[in-house]
N, C-alpha and C positions, 0 to 999 in steps of 0.2 A: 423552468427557464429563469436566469436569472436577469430579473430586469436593472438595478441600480444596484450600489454599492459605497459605502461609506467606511474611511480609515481612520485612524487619530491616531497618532503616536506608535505609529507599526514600523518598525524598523529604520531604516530613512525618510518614512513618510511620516510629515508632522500630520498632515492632514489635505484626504482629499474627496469629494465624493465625484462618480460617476455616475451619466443615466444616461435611460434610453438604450442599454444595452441591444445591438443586432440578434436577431432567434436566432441567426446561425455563425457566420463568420464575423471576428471582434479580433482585429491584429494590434496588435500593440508595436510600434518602428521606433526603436531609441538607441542612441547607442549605451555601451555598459555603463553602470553606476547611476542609472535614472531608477530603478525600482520596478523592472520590469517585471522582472522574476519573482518581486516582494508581491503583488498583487495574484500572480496566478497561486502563489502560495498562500495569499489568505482567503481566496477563493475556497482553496481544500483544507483551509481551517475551517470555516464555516459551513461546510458539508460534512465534515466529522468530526469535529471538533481536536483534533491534533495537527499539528505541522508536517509535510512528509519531509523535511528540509532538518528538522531537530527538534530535541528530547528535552530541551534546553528554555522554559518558559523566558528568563533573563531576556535569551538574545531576540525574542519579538518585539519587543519592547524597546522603544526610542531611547536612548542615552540622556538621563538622569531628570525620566519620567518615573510616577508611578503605578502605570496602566499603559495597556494600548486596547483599543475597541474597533471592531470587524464589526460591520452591520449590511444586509442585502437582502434585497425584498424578491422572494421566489415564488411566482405564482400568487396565492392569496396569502401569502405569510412575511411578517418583516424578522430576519431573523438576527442577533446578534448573540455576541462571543464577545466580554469584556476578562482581556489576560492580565493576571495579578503574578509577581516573584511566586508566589505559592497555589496559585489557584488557579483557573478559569471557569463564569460563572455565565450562564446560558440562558438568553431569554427567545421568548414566543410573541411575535405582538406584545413587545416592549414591557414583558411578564415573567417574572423570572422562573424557570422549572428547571427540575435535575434532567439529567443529560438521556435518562430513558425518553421522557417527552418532549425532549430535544431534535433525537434520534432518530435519520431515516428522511428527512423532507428532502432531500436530493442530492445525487450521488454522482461524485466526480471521477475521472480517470487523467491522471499526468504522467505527464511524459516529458523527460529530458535528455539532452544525449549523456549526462553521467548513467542510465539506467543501464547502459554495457554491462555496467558492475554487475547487473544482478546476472549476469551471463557467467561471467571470471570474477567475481568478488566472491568476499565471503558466504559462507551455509546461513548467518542471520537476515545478510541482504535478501536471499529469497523466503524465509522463514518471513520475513518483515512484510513481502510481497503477498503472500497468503495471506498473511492475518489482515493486513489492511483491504487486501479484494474483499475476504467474506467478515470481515467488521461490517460493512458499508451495509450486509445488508440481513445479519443477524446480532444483533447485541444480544443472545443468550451466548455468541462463541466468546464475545468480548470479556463478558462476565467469565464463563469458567477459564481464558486466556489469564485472566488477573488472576484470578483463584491459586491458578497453577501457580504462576510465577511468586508467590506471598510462598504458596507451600514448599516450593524448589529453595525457595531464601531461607526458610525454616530449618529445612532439613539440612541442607548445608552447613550451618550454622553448628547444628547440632553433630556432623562430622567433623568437626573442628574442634569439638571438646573431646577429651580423651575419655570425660567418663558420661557422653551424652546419654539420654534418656532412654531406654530401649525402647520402654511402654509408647511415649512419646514419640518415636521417630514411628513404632509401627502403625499409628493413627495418623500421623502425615504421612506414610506412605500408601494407607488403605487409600486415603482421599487423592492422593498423585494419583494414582492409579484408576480408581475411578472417571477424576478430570482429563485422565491422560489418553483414554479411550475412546471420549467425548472429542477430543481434538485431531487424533490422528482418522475419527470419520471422516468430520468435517472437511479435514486437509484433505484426504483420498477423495472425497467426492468431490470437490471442483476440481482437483487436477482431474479427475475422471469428463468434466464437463470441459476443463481447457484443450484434453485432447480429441474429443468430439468434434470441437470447433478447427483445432488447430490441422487436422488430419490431411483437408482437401489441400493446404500450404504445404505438406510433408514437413511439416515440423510434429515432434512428440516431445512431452515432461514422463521423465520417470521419476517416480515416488522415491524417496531415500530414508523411510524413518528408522527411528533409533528406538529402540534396540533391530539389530538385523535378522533376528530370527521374524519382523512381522513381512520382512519384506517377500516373503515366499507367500504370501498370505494375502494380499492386498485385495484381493477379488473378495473376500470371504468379510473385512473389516468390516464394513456397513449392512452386513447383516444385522439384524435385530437378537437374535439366538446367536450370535457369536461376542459378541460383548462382552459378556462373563470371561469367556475366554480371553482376550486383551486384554481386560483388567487385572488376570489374573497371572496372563503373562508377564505384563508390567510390574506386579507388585514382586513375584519370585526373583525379577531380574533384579531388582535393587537389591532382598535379601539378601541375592548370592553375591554380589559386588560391596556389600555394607566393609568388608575388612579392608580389601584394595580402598576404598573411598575411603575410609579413616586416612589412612596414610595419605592421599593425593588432597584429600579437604576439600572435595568436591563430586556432586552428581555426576555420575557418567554416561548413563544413560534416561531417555527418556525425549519429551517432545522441543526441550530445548535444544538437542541436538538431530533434530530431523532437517535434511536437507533435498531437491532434488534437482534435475540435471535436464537441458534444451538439450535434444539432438536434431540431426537437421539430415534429409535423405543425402544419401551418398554413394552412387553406386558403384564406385573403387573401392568402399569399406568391404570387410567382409561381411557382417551383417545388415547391410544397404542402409545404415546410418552411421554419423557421426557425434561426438561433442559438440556441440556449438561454442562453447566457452571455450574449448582446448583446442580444437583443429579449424574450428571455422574461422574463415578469412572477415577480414572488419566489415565488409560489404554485407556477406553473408549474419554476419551478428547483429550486424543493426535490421535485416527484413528480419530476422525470426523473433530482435526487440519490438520490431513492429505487429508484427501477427499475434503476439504474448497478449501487446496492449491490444489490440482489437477485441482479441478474445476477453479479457476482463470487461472492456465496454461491453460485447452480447451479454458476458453473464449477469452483469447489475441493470442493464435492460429486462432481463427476463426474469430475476430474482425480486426487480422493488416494484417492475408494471411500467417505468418511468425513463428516459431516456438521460442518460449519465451526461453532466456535462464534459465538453472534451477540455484538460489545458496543457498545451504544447507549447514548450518551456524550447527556443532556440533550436527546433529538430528539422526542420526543412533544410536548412545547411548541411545537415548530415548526411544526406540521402542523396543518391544520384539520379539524375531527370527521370528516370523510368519510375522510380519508385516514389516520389515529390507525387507524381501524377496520381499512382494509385494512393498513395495517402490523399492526396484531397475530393477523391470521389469518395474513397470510405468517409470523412468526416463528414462531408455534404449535407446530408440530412438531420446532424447533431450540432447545439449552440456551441461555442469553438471558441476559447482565446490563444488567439497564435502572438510570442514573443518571437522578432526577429531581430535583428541590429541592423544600423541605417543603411550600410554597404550590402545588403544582402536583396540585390537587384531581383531573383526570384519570385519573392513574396507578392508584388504586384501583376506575375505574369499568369501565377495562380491563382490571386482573387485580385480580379481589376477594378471587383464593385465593394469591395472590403469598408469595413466601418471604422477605419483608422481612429486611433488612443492616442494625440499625442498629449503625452506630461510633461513637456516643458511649457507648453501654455497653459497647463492646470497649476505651474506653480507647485511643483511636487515637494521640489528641497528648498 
């Protein structure tokens, strides 16, 4: 649980701290341009130490500072996160340690109504969606996710020369290959776990990884005695594609190109489902965004021991009175920061005992 929270130079905020955080429900009512949405996002900075907002250290950082610093005391721990143009540097009990022993004191779930995207947006949007659920609660996936991506950069590089290295690309592609088998477990088994979860809603994710010949295979990936086999499909697939790749100057297959797909029951379809990104109507896209997000909350519930904090970033507006309801019995039992804006007369009818943030008397801007 997170009890307090301290900023400096985070975005629009020059500086603010908050305490005495509620265990469960913590609404924030401002209208736009107060920093509503700056705080739930450094919340999931200080839980994983990334932004899920941007890739862009620059833009967390106050306008012509040279730092901004996140600090919040979770349980028995005070944690902070001081972000540099080049760096962000992690401490324990006001002690600085690398991001392994950083890593894992408590684990968040956000939600905003731009997460449609991950419905109708791009194959990264949800590729971003996996690695951020199972980041949160294995940093060995994080490690070989980086691994990958350095040797994708590599090999790349090296299709772009006309006289690249043969010996060389085949050592970066033994290790693609390897790393690559490692992440398409990883992916298949929580999708495997989100539709566990997601089944009783009649929502399902199908798997889409890249290359398609594994997609016939997908029951077999997390075997332990089929591994080899993946690897070693992955590694022939790039062999056979090395000529086309010269020409294009880029990787074409492999986990950077895995994506996968919401269906939603439907029993007009012929096979009693649908798309949810392509045919489902916006009503229906936002419950089956909702059930997505629930289900990543059980899985970091039952993967770290610890209950995820929730932050709902503007989403009660979204939702029509049937579905407002069953969101706030699901959050009920978990700490909760709800962002709403001041016109959105709702918010008090579903929490009337809420532990309202206001930031115009903390002096935000």
């Amino acid at each position: 649980m997170l009890t307090d929270l301290i900023l400096e130079n985070y975005r629009n905020i020059s500086r603010i701290t908050l305490n005495n955080f509620h265990p469960t429900t913590n609404v924030i009512i401002e209208r736009n341009g107060f920093g509503k949405s700056n705080l739930l996002e450094a919340i999931y900075l200080l839980a994983t130490g990334s932004s899920p907002r941007t890739s862009h250290m620059r833009e967390l950082i106050q306008w012509q500072q040279p730092y901004a610093r996140i600090e919040g005391s979770v349980s028995d721990f005070v944690l902070s996160v001081a972000v540099q143009l080049t760096r962000k540097t992690f401490f324990v009990n006001r002690k600085k340690v690398d991001f392994r022993r950083y890593f894992g004191h408590f684990s968040v779930v956000y939600f905003q109504p731009t997460d449609l995207y991950l419905l109708t947006g791009s194959p990264a949007i949800r590729r971003n969606f996996l690695d951020r659920l199972i980041g949160q609660y294995d940093i060995e996936y994080l490690a070989d996710l980086i691994t990958y991506q350095k040797l994708l950069h590599q090999r790349n590089a090296l299709l772009r020369e006309l006289s690249g290295n043969l010996d060389v690309l085949e050592v970066i592609e033994d290790r693609m290959s390897e790393k690559g088998a490692v992440i398409y477990s990883r992916r298949n088994a929580v999708i495997d776990r989100l539709n566990g979860l997601l089944s009783p809603y009649d929502v399902k994710i199908n798997y889409l990884p890249s290359p398609r010949e594994l997609r016939g295979n997908l029951a077999e990936i997390n075997a332990e005695n089929n591994s080899v086999n993946v690897r070693e499909l992955l590694r022939e697939k790039m062999r056979g594609l090395r000529e086309k790749e010269r020409l294009l100057k880029f990787t074409l297959t492999g986990n950077q190109r895995d994506d996968f797909s919401v269906f939603i029951a439907d029993q007009s379809s012929p096979e009693g489902w649908k798309d949810a990104g392509i045919y489902g109507s916006r009503g229906q896209q936002r419950v089956a965004m909702m059930r997505l997000k629930m289900g990543e909350r059980d899985i970091l519930s039952e993967s770290t021991g610890n209950s995820p904090i929730l932050l709902l970033d503007d989403v009660f507006s979204e939702l029509d009175e049937s579905n407002r309801a069953v969101l706030s019995q699901e959050i009920a039992p978990y700490q909760t920061f709800i962002t709403a804006a001041v016109n959105d007369h709702m918010i008090p009818e579903y929490f009337p005992n809420d532990s309202r943030i206001d930031l115009r008397e903390l002096n935000v801007l």
